[in-house]
BAKOLVO-71076 format. One record per residue (C-alpha): residue in one letter; x, y, z. Coordinates in nm, 4 decimals. Each point is the difference from the previous one (the first is absolute). Layout:
BEGIN
rest_xx_yy_zz
A_X_Y_Z
...
***
This chain:
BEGIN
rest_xx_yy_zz
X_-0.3013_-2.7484_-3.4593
X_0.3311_0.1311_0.2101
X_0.1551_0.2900_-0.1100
X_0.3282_-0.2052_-0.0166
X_-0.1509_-0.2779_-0.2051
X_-0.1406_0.2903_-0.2489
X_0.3366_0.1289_-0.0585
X_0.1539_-0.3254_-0.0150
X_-0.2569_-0.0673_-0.3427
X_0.1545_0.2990_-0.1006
X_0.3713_0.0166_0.0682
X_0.1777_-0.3318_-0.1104
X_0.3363_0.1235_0.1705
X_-0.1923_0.0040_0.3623
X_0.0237_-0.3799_0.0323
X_0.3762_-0.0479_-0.0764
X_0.1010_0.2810_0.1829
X_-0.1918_-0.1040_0.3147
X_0.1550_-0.3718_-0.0505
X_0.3655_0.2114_-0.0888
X_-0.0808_0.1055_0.3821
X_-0.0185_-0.3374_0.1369
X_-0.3812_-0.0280_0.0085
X_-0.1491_-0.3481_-0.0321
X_-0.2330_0.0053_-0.3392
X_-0.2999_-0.1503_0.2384
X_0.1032_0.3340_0.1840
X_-0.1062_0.2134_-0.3583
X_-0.3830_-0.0532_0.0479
X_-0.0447_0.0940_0.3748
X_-0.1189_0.3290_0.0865
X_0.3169_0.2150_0.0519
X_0.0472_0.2204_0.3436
X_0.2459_0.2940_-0.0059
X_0.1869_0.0092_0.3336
X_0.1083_0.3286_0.0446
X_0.1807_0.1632_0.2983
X_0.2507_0.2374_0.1218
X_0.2310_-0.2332_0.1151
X_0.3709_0.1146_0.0077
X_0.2912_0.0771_0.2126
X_-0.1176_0.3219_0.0694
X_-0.1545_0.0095_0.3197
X_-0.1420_-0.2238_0.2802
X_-0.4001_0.0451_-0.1486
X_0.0873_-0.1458_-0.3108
X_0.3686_-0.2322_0.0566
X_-0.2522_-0.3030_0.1595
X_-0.2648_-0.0027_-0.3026
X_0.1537_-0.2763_-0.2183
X_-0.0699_-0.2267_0.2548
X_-0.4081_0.1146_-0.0089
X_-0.0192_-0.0338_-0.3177
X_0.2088_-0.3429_-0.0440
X_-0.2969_-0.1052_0.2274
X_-0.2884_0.1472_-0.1957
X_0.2088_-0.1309_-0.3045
X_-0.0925_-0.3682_0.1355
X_-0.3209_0.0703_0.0606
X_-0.1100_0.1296_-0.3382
X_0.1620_-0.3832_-0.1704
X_-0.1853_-0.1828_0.2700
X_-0.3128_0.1926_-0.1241
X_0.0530_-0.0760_-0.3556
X_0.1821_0.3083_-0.1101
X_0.3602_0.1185_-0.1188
X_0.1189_0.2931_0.1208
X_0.2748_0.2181_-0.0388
X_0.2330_0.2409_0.2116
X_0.0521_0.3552_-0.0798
X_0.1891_0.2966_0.1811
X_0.0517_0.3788_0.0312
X_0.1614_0.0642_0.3518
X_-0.1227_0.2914_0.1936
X_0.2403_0.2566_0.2200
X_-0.0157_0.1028_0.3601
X_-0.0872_0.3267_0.0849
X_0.1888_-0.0912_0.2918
X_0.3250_-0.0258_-0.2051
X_-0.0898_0.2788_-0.2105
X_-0.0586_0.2443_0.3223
X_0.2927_0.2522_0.0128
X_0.0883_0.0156_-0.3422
X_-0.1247_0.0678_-0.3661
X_-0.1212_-0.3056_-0.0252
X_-0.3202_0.0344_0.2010
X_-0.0770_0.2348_-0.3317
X_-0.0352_-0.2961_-0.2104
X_-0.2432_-0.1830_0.2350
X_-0.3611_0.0859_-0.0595
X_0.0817_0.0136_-0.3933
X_0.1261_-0.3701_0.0618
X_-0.3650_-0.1074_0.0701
X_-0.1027_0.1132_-0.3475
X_0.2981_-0.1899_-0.1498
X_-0.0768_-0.3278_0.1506
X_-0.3807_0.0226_-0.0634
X_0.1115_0.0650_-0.3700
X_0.2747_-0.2698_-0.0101
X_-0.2638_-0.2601_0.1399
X_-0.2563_0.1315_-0.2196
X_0.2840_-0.0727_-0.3007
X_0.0414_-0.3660_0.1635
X_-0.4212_-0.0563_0.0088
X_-0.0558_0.1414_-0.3811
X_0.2557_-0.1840_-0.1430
X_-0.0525_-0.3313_0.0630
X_-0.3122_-0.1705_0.0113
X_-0.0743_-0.0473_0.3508
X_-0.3022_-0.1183_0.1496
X_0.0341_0.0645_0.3417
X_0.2438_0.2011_0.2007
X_0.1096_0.0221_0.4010
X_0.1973_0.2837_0.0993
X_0.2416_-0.0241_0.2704
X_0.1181_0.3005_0.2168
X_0.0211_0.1806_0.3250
X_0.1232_0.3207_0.0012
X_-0.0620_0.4252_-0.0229
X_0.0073_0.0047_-0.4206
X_0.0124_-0.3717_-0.0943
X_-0.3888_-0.0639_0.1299
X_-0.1510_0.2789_-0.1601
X_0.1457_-0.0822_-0.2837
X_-0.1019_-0.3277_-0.0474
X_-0.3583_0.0988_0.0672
X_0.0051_0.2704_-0.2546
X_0.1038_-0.2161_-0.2827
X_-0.2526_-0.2694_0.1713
X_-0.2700_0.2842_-0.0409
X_0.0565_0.0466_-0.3719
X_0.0043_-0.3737_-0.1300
X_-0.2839_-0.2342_-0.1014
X_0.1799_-0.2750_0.1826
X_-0.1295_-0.2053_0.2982
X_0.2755_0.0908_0.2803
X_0.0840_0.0240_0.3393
X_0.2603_0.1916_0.2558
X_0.1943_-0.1782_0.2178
X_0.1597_0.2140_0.3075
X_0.3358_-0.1072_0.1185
X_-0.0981_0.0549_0.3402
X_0.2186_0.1871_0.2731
X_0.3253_0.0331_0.1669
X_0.0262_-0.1113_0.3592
X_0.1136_0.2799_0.2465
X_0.3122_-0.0477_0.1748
X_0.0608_0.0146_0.3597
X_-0.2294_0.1524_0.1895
X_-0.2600_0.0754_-0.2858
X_0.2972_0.2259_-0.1574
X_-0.0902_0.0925_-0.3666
X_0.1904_0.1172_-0.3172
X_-0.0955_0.3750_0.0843
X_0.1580_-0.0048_0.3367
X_0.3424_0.0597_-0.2124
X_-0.0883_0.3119_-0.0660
X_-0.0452_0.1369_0.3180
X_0.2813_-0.2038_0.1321
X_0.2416_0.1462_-0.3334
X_-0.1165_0.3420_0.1551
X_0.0683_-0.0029_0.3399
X_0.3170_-0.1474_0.0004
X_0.0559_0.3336_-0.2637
X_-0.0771_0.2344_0.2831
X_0.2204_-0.2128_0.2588
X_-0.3184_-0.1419_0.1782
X_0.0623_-0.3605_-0.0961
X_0.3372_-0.2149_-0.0464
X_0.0948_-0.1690_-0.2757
X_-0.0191_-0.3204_0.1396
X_-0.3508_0.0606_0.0953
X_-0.0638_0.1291_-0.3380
X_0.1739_-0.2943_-0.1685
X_-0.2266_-0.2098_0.2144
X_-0.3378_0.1083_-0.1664
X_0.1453_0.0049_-0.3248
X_0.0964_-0.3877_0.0241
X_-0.2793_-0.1094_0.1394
X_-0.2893_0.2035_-0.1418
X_-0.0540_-0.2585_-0.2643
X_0.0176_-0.2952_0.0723
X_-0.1841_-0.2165_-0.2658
X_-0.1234_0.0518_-0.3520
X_-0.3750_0.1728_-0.0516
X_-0.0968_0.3891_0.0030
X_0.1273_0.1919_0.2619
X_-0.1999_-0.0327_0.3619
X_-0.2203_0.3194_0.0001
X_-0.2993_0.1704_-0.2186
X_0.2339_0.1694_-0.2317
X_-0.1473_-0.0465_-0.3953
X_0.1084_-0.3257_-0.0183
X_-0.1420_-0.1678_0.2514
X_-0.3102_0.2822_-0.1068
X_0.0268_-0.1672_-0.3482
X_-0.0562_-0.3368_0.1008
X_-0.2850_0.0705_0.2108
X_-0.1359_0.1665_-0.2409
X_0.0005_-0.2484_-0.2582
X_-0.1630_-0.2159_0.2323
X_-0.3021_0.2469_0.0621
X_-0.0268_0.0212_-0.3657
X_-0.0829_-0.3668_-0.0376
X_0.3118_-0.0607_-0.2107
X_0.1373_-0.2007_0.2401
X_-0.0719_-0.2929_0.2004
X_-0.1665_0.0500_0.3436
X_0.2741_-0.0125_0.2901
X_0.2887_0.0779_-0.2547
X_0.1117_0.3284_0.0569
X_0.2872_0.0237_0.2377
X_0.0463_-0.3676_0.0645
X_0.3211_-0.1064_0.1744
X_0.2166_-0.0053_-0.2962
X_0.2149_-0.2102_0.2207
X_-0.2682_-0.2617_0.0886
X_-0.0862_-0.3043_-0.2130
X_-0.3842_0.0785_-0.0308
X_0.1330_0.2687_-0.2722
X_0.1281_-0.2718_-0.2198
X_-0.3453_-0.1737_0.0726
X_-0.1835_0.3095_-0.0546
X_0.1891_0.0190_-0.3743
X_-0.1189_-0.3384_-0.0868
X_-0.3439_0.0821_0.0484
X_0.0699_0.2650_-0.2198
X_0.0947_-0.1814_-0.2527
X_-0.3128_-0.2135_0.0230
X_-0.2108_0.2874_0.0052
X_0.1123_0.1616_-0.3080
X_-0.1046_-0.2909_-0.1855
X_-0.3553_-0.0034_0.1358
X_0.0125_0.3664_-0.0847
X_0.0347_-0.1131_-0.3695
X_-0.2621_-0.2471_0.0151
X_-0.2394_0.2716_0.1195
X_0.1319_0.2707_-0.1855
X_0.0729_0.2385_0.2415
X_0.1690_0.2626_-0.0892
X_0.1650_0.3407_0.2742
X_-0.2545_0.1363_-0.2049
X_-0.2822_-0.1572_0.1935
X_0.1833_0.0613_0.3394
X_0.1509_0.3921_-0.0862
X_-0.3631_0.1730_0.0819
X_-0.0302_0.3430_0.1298
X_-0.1723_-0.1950_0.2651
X_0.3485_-0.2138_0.0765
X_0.1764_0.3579_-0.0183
X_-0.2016_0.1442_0.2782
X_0.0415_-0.3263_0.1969
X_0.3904_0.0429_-0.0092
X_-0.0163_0.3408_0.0745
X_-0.2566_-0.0751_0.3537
X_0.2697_-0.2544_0.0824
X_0.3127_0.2842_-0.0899
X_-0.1458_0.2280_0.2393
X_-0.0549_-0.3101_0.2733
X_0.3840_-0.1319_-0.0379
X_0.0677_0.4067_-0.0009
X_0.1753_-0.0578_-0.3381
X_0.2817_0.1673_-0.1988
X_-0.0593_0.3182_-0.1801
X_0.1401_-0.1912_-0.3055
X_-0.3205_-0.1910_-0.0235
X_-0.1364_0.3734_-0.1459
X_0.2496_-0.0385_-0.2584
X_-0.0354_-0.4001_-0.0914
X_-0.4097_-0.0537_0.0295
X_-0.1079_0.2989_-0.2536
X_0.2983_-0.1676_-0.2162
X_-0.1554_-0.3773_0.0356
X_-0.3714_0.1879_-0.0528
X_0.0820_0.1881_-0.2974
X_0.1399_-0.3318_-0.1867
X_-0.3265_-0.1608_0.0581
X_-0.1565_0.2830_-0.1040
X_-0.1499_0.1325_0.3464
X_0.0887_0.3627_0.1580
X_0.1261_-0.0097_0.3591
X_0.0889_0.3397_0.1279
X_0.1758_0.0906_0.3580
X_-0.3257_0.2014_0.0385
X_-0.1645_-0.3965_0.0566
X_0.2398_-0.0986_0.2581
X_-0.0648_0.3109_0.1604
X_-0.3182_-0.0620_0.0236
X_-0.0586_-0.3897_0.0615
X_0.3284_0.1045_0.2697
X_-0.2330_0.2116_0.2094
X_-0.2726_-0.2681_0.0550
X_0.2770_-0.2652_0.1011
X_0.1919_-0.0021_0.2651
X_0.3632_-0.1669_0.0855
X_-0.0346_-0.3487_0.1059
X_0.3625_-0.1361_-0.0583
X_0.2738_0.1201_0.2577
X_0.2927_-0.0698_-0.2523
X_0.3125_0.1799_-0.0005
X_0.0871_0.2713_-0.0580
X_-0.3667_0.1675_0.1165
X_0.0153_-0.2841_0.1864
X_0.1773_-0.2054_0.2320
X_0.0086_-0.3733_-0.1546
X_0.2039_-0.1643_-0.3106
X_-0.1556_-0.1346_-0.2562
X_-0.0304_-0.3748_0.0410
X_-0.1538_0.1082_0.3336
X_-0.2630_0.1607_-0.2087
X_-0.0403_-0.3510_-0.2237
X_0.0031_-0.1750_0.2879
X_-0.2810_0.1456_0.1963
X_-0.1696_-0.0172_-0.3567
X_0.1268_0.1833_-0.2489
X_-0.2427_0.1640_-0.2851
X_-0.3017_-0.2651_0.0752
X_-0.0058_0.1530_0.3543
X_-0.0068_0.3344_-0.0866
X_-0.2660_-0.0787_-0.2726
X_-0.2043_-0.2285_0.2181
X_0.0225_0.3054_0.2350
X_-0.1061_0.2598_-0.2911
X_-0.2981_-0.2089_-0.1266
X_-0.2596_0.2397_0.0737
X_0.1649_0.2915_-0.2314
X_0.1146_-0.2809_-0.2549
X_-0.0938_-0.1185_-0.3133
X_-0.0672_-0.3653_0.0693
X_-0.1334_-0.1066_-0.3316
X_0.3191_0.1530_-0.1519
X_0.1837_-0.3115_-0.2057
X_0.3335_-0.1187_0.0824
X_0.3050_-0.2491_-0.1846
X_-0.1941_-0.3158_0.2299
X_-0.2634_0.0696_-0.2697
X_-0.2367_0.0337_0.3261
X_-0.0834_0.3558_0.1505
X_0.1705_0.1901_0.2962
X_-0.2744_-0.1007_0.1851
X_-0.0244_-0.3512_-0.0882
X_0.4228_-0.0176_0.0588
X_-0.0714_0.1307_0.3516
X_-0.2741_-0.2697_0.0938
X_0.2599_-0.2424_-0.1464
X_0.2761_0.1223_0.2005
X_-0.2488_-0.0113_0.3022
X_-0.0876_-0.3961_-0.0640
X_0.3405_-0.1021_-0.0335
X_0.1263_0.1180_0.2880
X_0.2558_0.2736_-0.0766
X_-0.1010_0.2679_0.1950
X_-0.0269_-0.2786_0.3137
X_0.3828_-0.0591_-0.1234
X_0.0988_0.3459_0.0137
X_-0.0737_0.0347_0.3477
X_0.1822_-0.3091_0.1033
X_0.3112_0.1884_-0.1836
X_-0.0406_0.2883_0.2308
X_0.0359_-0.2036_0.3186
X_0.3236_-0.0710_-0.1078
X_0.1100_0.4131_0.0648
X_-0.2708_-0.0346_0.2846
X_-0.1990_0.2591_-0.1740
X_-0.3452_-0.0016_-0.1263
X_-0.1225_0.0814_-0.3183
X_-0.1440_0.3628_0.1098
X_0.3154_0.1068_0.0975
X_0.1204_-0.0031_-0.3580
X_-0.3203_0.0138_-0.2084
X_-0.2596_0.1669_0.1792
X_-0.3721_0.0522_-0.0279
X_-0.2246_0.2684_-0.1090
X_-0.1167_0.1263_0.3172
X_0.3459_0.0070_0.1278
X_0.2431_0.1205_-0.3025
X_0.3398_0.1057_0.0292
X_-0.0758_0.3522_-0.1465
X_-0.3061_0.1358_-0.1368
X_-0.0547_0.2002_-0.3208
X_0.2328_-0.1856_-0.2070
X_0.3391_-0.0283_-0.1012
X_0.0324_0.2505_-0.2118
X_-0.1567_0.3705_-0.1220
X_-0.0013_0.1916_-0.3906
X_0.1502_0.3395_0.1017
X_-0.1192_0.2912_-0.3246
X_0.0559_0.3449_0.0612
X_0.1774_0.2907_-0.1569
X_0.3588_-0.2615_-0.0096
X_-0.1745_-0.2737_-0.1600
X_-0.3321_0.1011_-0.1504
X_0.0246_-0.3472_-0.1573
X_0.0460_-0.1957_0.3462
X_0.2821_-0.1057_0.2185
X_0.0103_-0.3097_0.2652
X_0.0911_-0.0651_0.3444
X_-0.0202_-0.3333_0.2051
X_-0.1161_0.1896_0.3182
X_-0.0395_-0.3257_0.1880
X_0.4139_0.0286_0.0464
X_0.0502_0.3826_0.1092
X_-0.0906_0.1319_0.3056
X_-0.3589_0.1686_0.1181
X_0.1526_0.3326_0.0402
X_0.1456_-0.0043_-0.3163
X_-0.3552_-0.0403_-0.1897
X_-0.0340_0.3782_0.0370
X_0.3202_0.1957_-0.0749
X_0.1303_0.3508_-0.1370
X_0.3310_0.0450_-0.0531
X_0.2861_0.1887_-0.2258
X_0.0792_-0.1592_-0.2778
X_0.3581_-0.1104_-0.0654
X_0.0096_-0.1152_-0.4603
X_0.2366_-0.2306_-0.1243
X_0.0079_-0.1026_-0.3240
X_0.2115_-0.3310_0.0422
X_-0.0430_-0.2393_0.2502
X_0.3889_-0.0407_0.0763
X_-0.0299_0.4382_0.1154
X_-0.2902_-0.1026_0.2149
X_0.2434_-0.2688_0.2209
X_0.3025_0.2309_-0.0403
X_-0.2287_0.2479_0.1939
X_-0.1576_-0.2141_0.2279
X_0.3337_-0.1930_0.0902
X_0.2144_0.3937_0.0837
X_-0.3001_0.0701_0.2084
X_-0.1115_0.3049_-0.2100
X_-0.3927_-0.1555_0.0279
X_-0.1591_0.1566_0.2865
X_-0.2879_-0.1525_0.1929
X_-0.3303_0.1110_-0.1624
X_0.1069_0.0173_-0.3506
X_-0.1628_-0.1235_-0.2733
X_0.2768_-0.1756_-0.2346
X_-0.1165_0.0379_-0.4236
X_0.2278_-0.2683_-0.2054
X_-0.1229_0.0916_-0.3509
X_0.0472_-0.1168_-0.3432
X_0.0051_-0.3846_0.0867
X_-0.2983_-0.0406_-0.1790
X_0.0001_-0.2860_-0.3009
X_0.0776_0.2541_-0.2514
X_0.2689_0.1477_0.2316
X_0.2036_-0.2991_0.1448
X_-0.1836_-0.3076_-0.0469
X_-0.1833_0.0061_0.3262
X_0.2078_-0.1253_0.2742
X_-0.1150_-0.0535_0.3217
X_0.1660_0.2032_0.3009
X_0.0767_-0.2606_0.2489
X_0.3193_0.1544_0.1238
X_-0.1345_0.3207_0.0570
X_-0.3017_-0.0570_0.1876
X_0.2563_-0.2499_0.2266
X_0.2148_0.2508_0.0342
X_-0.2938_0.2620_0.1277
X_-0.1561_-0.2780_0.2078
X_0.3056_-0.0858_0.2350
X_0.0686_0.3758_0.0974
X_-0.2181_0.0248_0.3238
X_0.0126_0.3528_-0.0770
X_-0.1800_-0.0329_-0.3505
X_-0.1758_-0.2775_0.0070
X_-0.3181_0.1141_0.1339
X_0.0371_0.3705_-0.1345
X_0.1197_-0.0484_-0.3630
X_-0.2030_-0.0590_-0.3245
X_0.1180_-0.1135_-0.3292
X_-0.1630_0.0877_-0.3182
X_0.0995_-0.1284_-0.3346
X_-0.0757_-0.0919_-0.3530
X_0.1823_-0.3426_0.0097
X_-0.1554_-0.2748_0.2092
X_0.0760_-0.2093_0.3723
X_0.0819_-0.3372_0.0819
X_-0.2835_-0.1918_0.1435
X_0.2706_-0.0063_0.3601
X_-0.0370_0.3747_0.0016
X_-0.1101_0.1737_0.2961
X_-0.0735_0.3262_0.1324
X_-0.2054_0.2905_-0.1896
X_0.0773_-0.0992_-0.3578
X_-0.1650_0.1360_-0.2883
X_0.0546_-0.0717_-0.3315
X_-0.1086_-0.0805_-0.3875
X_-0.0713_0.3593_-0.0266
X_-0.1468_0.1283_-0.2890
X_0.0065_0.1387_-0.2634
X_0.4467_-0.0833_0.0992
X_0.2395_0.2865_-0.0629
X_0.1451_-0.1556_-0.2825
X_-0.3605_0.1193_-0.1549
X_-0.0365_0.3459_0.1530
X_-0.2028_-0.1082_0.2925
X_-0.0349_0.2494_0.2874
X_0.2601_-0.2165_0.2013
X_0.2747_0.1949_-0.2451
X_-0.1318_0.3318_0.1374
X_0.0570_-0.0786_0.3399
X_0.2502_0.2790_0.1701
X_0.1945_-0.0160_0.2876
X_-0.1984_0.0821_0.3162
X_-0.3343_-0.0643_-0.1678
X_-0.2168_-0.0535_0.2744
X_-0.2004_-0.3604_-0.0823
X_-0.3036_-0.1310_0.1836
X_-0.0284_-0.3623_0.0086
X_-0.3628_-0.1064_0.0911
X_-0.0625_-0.4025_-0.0300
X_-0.3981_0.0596_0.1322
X_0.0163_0.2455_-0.2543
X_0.1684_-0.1562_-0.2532
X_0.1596_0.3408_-0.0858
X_0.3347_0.0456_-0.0712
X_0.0953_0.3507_-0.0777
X_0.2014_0.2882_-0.0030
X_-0.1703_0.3071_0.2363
X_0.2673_0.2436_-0.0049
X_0.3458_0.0596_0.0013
X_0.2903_0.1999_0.2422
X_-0.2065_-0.1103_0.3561
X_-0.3048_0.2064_-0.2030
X_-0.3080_-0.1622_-0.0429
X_-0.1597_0.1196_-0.3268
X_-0.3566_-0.0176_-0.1483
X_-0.0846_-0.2651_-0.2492
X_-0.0090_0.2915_-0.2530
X_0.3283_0.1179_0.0657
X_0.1377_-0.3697_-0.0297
X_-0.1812_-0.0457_-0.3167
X_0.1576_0.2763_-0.1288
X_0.3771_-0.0098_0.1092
X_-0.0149_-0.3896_-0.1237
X_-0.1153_0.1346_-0.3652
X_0.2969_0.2408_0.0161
X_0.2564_-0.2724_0.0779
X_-0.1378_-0.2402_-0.2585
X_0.0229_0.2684_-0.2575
X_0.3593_0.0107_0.1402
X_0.0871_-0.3577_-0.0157
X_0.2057_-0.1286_-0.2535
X_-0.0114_-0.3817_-0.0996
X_0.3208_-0.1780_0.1385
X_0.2459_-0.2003_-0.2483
X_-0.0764_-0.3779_0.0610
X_0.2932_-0.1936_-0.0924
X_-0.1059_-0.3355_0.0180
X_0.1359_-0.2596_-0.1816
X_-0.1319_-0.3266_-0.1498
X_-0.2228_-0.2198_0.1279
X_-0.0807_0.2702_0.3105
X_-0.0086_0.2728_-0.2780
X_-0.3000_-0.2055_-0.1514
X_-0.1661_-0.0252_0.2972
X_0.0119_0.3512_0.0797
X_-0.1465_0.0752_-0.3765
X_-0.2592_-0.2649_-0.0035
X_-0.1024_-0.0510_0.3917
X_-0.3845_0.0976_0.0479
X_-0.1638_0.1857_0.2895
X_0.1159_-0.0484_0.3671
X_-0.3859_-0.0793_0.0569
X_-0.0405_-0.2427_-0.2521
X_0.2825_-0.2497_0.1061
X_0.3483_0.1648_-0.1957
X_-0.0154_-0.2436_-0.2159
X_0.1587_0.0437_-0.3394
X_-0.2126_-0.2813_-0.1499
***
């Protein structure tokens, strides 16, 4: 029997209240489908969802079932940049998985779709998916179209700083800023949201050929309804994420992270999906399963194309079609067929025939956005797990997006222990080519975790810096970040990690073949490892724990948040 009709035997009030909201009693018996999604005002990933779900909403009746709509918007990290707001934005992944989870346990649903596109909203959803019994599927709300000439969200950044420093007009600036965005869906490069999305997809928790759809194209809305049908066969089969959430699924999103060269976020969001169904995913695996697969997908910013470029010439079936020798074909998906047998469907009806017809329209081929193995974009990965004396408990660094000569550096090290000091410095010119910027105690126990979008902006567009200049921190990057990055360091300051000891003019060796990440000496002296081991045990005995102040909601965070490693998740 359905979990709904169960309750309904044992709650009298259920019926009256569902006819209270308007429900037909023929309605009372059907299996009931929670539609849940981020939809809202908020932002242009989430303000076009209502419409994906009216569509899936149809569906599910025409299928024999009676669903219903519920939201918790998401924010923008994009909107939060600049301000204290970007504190509250990993934590607000934990609070929608929690508010969903509320939404699933309290009333009996039988099925469930969730809706949503963007950085926090996806892993979310797929967290709470992870932890209930309940057949379900994700539905990605696709992607943004770029604006004139393949111009992307990002591009406001650099164009915000240049006009700063006199090197751009306002008019110009004004330019990219109105026409960056010109349609609803997440924005048009591999930052975590469009990372998110793929990686559902690789997971098997979404439909093949979803992830970064057009979210201004009609096939979305017809992509929704066959979502709706679909969860309905999933409850006739019984399928639960359960079935689909495998380590073997994890390690197939992970090949295809390091093939789309993925956000650094995803070593944040993938250990928190694992660990609510139960499986350990560590940035030590995507280390390793990075270093067998190379970058297939030239997609800003590593890359050179925008997103719907990317579904276009593809999408995630490409790049798994491409992968299938490292994948895991027989892993099972939300088709309730395998990845392999998805791909051999996909072949048979024609799609990836279609996708190449969609190329000729930007008189490219395929390859020149998606590319094969024996021809990648760049080998070894996206990204590398930096330990060392700094972060004996690992650090990360999308290496795909900095320059060669930057994989091997030594420089002085120039501590910060606020963001905001870091772009004060960087913005009066007192960062000097070669340094090796430390912005400490942005960890989750320290400030929430914010990413550092403006700051690794405003190192990239200084010519003088941009190929010189490291940046080391606790906190975390957007997925649009470029340039020699690292971050998630830990154990984070807030803690008493080694990142706290850091001195001014530390000398620190950054070696991504390595994957060491250390301090070797201090005042233009290289020291022994001895003599480093020692003078680090003198400052730690010398540290003193710094007053946290954090209120509310980010107060609870910062009590409750686990390990960097583990996904930051306070659940």
């Amino acid at each position: 029997m359905l979990h709904s009709q169960k309750s309904r035997k044992l709650s009298p009030e259920i019926d009256p209240l569902w006819l209270g909201s308007g429900w037909a009693a023929e309605d009372l018996s059907k299996p009931q489908i929670l539609l849940e999604s981020s939809y809202g005002d908020s932002h242009p990933g989430s303000r076009h969802l209502a419409q994906l779900v009216h569509e899936a909403k149809i569906s599910i009746y025409k299928h024999g079932g009676k669903p219903s709509e519920y939201t918790v918007t998401d924010i923008c990290d994009g909107v939060a940049t600049g301000h204290d707001g970007m504190n509250y934005s990993l934590l607000s992944r934990d609070i929608m998985s929690a508010m969903m989870e509320i939404h699933a346990r309290s009333v009996p649903f039988d099925g469930i779709i969730a809706f949503s596109s963007c950085d926090k909203s996806v892993p979310a959803h797929l967290m709470t998916l992870a932890r209930l019994e309940v057949p379900a599927l994700h539905f990605c709300g696709g992607s943004m179209a770029p604006g004139p000439d393949f111009i992307s969200a990002e591009k406001c950044y650099e164009a915000a700083d240049l006009a700063a420093q006199g090197m751009m007009s306002t008019a110009e600036q004004m330019y990219y800023q109105q026409n960056a965005c010109p349609t609803c869906g997440a924005c048009q490069y591999m930052g975590t949201a469009s990372t998110m999305q793929v990686m559902s997809e690789a997971l098997g928790m979404s439909l093949p050929g979803n992830a970064l759809m057009p979210a201004n194209m009609t096939m979305i809305n017809q992509m929704s309804q066959k979502a709706g049908r679909q969860v309905m066969k999933l409850i006739a089969a019984g399928i639960t994420p359960q079935r689909v959430l495998t380590r073997e699924a994890f390690e197939n999103a992970i090949m295809v992270h390091a093939a789309v060269a993925g956000s650094t976020n995803a070593l944040l969001h993938l250990p928190a999906i694992a660990g609510q169904a139960g499986i350990s995913i560590t940035p030590w695996d995507f280390d390793r399963i990075h270093q067998k697969i190379p970058v297939l997908a030239g997609i800003k910013t590593a890359g050179h194309w925008p997103t719907q470029l990317f579904w276009f010439a593809g999408g995630v079936p490409a790049v798994m079609k491409a992968l299938k020798e490292f994948l895991h074909l027989d892993a099972m998906t939300v088709t309730g067929k395998t990845v392999g047998e998805n791909l051999e469907d996909l072949e048979n009806e024609g799609y990836f025939r279609r996708t190449e017809m969609y190329m000729k329209n930007y008189g490219l081929k395929k390859e020149q956005v998606i590319q094969s193995l024996d021809e990648p974009y760049y080998t070894g990965g996206g990204l590398a797990v930096l330990t060392g004396n700094i972060a004996p408990e690992g650090s990360v660094v999308k290496h795909s997006a900095a320059v060669p000569e930057m994989h091997f550096h030594i420089g002085p090290a120039k501590p910060f222990d606020s963001e905001e000091d870091a772009i004060h410095a960087i913005l009066n010119g007192s960062i000097n080519p070669g340094d090796v910027i430390i912005i400490r105690y942005e960890g989750p126990k320290g400030a929430g975790m914010p990413e550092m979008l403006k700051t690794t902006e405003a190192i990239y567009n200084r010519p003088e810096l941009v190929s010189t200049t490291a940046l080391i921190t606790d906190g975390r990057f957007s997925g649009a970040t470029r340039g020699p990055a690292i971050g998630h360091v830990s154990p984070e300051a807030a803690d008493g990690g080694p990142i706290a000891m850091v001195h001014e003019d530390d000398l620190i060796c950054i070696d991504i073949k390595k994957r060491k990440l250390d301090i070797i000496g201090w005042k233009s002296q290289k020291k022994t490892e001895a003599e480093v081991k020692t003078e680090l045990m003198k400052r730690a005995d010398e540290w003193a724990p710094r007053t946290i102040k954090n209120a509310g909601i980010l107060g609870l965070y910062g009590k409750m948040a686990g390990h960097t490693k583990e996904g930051a998740s306070m659940l």
